[in-house]
MITIVO-674983 format. One record per residue (C-alpha): residue number from 1; residue in one letter; x, y, z. Coordinates in nm, 3 decimals. Example, Ala and Ser with C-alpha at 12.3 -4.5 7.8 and 13.67 -1.06 7.14 Angstrom:
BEGIN
{nr: 1 | rest: A | east: 1.230 | north: -0.450 | up: 0.780} $
{nr: 2 | rest: S | east: 1.367 | north: -0.106 | up: 0.714} $
% end
This chain:
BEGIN
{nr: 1 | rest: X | east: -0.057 | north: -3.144 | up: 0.201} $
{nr: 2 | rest: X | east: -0.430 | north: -3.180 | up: 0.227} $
{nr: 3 | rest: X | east: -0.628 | north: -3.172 | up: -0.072} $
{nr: 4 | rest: X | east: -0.776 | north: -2.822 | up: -0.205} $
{nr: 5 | rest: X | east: -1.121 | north: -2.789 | up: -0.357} $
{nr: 6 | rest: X | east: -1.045 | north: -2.614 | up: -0.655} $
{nr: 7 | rest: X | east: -1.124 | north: -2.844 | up: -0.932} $
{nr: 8 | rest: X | east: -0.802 | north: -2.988 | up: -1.124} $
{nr: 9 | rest: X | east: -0.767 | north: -3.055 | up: -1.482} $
{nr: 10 | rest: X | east: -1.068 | north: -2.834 | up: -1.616} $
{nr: 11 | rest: X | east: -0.991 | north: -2.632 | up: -1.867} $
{nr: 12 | rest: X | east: -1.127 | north: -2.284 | up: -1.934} $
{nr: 13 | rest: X | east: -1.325 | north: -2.171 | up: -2.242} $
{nr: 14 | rest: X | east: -1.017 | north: -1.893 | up: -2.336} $
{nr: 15 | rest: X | east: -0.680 | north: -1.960 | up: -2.206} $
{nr: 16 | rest: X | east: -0.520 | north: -1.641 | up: -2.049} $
{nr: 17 | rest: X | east: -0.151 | north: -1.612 | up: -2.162} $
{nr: 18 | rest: X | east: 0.072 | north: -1.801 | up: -1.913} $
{nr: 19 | rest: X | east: 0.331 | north: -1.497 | up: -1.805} $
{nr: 20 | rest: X | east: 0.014 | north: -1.227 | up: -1.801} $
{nr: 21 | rest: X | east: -0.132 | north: -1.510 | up: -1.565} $
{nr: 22 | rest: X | east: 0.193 | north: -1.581 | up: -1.378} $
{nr: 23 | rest: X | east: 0.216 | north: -1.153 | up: -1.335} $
{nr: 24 | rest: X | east: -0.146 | north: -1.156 | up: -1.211} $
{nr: 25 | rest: X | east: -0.112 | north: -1.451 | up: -0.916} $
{nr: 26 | rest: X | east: 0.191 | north: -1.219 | up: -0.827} $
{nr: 27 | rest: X | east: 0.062 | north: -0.990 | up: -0.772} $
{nr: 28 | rest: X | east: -0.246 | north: -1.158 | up: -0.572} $
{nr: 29 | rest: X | east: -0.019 | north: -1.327 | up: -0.365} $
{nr: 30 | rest: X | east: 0.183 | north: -1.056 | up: -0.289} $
{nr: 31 | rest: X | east: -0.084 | north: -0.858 | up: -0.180} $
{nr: 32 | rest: X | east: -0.285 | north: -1.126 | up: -0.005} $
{nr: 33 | rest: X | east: -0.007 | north: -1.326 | up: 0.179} $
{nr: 34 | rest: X | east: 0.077 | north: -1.079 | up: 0.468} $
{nr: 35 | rest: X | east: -0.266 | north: -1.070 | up: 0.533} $
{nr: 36 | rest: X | east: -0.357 | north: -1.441 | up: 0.482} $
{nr: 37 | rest: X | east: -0.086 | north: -1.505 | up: 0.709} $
{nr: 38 | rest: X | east: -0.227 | north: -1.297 | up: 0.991} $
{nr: 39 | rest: X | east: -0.526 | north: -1.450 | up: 0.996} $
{nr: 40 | rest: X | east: -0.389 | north: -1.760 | up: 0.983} $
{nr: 41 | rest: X | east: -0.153 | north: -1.723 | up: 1.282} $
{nr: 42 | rest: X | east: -0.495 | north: -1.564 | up: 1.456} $
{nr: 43 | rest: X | east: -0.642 | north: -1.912 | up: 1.435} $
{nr: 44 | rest: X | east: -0.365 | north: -2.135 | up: 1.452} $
{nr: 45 | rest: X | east: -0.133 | north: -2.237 | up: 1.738} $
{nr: 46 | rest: X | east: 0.220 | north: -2.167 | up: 1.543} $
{nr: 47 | rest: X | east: 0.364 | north: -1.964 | up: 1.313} $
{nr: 48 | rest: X | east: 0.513 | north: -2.249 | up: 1.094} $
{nr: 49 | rest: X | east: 0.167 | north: -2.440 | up: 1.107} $
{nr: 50 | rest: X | east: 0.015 | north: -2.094 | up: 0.990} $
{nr: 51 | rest: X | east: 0.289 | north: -2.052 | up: 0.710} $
{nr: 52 | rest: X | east: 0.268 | north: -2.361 | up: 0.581} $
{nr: 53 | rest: X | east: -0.129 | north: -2.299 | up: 0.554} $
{nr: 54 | rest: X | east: -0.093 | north: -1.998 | up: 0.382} $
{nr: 55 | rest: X | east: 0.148 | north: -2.172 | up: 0.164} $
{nr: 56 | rest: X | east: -0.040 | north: -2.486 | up: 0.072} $
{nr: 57 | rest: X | east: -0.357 | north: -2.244 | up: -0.043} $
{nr: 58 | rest: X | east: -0.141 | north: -2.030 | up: -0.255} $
{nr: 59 | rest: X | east: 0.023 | north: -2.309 | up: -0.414} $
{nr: 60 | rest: X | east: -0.335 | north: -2.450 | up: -0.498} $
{nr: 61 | rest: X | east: -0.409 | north: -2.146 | up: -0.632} $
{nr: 62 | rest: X | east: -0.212 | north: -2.099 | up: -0.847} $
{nr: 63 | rest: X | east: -0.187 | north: -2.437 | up: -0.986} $
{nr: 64 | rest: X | east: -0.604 | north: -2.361 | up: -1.033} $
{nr: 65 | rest: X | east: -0.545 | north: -2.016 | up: -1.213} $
{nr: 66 | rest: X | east: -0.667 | north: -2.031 | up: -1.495} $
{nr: 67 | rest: X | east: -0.991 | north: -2.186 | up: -1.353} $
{nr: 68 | rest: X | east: -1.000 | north: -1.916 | up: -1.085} $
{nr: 69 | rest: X | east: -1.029 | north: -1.659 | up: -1.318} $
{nr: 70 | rest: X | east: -1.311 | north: -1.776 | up: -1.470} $
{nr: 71 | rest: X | east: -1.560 | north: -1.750 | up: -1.128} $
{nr: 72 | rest: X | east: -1.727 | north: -1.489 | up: -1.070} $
{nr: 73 | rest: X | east: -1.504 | north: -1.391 | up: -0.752} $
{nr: 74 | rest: X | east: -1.166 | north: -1.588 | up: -0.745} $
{nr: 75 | rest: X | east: -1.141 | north: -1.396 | up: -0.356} $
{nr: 76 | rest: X | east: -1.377 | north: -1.585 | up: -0.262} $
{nr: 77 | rest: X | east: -1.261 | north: -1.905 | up: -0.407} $
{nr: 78 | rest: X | east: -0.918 | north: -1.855 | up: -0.199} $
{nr: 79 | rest: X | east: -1.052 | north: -1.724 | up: 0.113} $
{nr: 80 | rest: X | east: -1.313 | north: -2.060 | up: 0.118} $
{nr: 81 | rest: X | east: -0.980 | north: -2.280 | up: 0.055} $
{nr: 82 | rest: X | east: -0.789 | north: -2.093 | up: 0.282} $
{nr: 83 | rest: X | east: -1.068 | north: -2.176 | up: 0.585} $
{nr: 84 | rest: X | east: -1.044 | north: -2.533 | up: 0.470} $
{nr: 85 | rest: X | east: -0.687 | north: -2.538 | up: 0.523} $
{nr: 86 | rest: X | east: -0.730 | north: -2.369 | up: 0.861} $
{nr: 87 | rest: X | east: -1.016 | north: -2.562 | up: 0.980} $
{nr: 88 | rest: X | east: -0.801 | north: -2.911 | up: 0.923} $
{nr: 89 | rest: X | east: -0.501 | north: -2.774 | up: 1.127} $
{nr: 90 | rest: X | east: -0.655 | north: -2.577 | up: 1.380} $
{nr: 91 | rest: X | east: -0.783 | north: -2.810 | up: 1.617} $
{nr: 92 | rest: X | east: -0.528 | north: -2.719 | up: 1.846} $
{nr: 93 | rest: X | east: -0.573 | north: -2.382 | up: 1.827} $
{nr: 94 | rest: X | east: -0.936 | north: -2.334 | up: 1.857} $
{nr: 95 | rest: X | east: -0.886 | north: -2.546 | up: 2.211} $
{nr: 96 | rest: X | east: -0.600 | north: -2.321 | up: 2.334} $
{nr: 97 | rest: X | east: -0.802 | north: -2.018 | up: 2.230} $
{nr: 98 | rest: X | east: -1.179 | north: -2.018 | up: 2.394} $
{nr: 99 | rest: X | east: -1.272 | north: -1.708 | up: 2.247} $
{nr: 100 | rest: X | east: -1.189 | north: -1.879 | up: 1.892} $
{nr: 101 | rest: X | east: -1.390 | north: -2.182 | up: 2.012} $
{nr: 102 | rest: X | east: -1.684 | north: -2.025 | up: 2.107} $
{nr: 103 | rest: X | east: -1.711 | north: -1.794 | up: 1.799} $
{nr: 104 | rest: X | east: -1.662 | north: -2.083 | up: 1.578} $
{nr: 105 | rest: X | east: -1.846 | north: -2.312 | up: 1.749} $
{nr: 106 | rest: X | east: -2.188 | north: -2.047 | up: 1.745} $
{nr: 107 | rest: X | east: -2.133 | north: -1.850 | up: 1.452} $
{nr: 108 | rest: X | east: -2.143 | north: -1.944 | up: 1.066} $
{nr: 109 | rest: X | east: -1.762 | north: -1.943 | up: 0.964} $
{nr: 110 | rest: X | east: -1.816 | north: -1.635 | up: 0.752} $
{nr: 111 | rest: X | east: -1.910 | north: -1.442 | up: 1.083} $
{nr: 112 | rest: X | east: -1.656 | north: -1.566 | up: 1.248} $
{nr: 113 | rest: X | east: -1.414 | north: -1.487 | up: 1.023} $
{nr: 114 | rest: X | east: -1.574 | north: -1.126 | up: 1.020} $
{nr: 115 | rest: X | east: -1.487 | north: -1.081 | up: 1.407} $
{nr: 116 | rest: X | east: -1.158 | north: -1.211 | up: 1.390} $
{nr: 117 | rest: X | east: -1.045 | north: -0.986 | up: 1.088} $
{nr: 118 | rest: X | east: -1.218 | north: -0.671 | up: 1.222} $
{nr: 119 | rest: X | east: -1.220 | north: -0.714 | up: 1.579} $
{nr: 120 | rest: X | east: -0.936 | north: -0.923 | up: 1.669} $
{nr: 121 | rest: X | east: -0.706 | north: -0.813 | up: 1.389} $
{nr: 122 | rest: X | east: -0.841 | north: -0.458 | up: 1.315} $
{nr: 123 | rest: X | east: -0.846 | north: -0.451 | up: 0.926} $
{nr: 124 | rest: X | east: -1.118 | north: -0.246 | up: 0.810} $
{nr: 125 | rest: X | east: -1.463 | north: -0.374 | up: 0.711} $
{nr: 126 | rest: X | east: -1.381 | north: -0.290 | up: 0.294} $
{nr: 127 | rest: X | east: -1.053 | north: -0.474 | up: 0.353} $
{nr: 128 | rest: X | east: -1.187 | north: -0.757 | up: 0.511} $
{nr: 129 | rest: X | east: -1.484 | north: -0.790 | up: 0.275} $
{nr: 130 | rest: X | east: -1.203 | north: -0.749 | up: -0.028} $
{nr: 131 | rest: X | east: -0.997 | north: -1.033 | up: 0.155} $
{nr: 132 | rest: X | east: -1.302 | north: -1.298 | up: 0.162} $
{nr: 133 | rest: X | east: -1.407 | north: -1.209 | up: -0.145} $
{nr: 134 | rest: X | east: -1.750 | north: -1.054 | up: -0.014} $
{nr: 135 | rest: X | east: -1.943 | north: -0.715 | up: -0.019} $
{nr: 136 | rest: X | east: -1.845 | north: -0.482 | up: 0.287} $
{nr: 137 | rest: X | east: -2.264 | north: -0.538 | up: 0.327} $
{nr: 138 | rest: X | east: -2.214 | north: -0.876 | up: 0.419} $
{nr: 139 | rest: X | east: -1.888 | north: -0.801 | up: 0.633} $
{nr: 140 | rest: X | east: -2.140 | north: -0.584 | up: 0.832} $
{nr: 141 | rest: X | east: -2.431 | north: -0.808 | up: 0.827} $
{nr: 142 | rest: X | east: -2.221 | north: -1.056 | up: 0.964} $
{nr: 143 | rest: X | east: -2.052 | north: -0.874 | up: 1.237} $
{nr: 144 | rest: X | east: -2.392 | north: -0.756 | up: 1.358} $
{nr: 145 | rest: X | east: -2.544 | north: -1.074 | up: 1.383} $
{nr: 146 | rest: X | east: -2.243 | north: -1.210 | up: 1.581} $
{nr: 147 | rest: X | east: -2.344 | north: -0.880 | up: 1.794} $
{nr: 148 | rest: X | east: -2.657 | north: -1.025 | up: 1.846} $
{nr: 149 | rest: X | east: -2.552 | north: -1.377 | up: 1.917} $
{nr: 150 | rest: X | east: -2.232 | north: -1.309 | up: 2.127} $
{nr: 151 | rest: X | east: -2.231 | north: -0.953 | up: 2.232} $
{nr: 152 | rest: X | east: -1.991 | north: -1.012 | up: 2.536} $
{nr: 153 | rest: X | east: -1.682 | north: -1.167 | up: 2.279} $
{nr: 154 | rest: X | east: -1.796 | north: -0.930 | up: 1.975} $
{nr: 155 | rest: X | east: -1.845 | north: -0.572 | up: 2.169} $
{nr: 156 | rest: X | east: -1.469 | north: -0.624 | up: 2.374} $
{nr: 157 | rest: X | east: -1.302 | north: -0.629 | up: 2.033} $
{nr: 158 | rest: X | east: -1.117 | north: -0.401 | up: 1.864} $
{nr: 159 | rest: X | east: -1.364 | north: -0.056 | up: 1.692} $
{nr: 160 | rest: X | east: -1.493 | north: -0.183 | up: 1.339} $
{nr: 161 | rest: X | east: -1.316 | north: 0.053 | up: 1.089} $
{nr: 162 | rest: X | east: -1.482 | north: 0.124 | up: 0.791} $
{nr: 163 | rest: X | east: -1.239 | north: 0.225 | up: 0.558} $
% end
């Protein structure tokens, strides 16, 4: 398993009791890993290579809990180690995929991840901001400057749906 960046061995200034933080990753992971996972298998050549990404990023996280919870967005925090763990096994991918290499290769990762969650995989701009951990502003922002840079691979997409 690659290494995460989540800092290890930091403690945080108030400990959170360890079952009310065990509920709460829970219940992040519940709600995140379907949707991890399709982004995952959107960038990555196989399912197992995409499960075992999602995996190793949720096992990170919550071995980094506590510390997670005390940044300002833990979303974020996931969704950056999540690309990490992507970006190291999707070499493949991005080759098989042109539309992946060109968008990755020309955009800043966060607008490329915009396009691929709302136009390749259709989640809604609030879901994919809520997903990386970002304002819907910057979902937007993003997805219009990819407009600008690559209308032809941006415009075929899937409709942007705001809600």
């Amino acid at each position: 398993m690659p290494p995460n960046h989540f800092p290890t061995g930091h403690p945080t200034s108030s400990a959170v009791d360890p079952v009310i933080a065990d509920l709460g990753f829970a219940a992040f992971a519940e709600r995140n890993r379907p949707r991890y996972t399709r982004y995952a298998k959107a960038r990555l050549s196989s399912v197992a290579r995409s499960t075992a990404v999602v995996e190793a990023t949720l096992v990170s996280a919550h071995d980094n809990w506590q510390w997670l919870m005390s940044q300002p967005c833990p979303a974020a925090e996931v969704w950056e180690e999540l690309r990490r763990q992507v970006d190291r096994r999707g070499e493949r991918a991005i080759a098989q995929d042109p539309v992946l290499a060109v968008l990755y290769r020309r955009l800043p990762d966060a607008a490329a991840d915009s396009v691929v969650l709302c136009r390749r995989l259709g989640f809604p701009l609030a879901e994919a901001a809520e997903l990386m951990g970002v304002e819907p502003s910057a979902v937007e922002a993003a997805l219009a400057a990819a407009r600008r840079v690559l209308p032809q691979l941006v415009v075929v997409e899937a409709p942007l749906r705001h809600r």
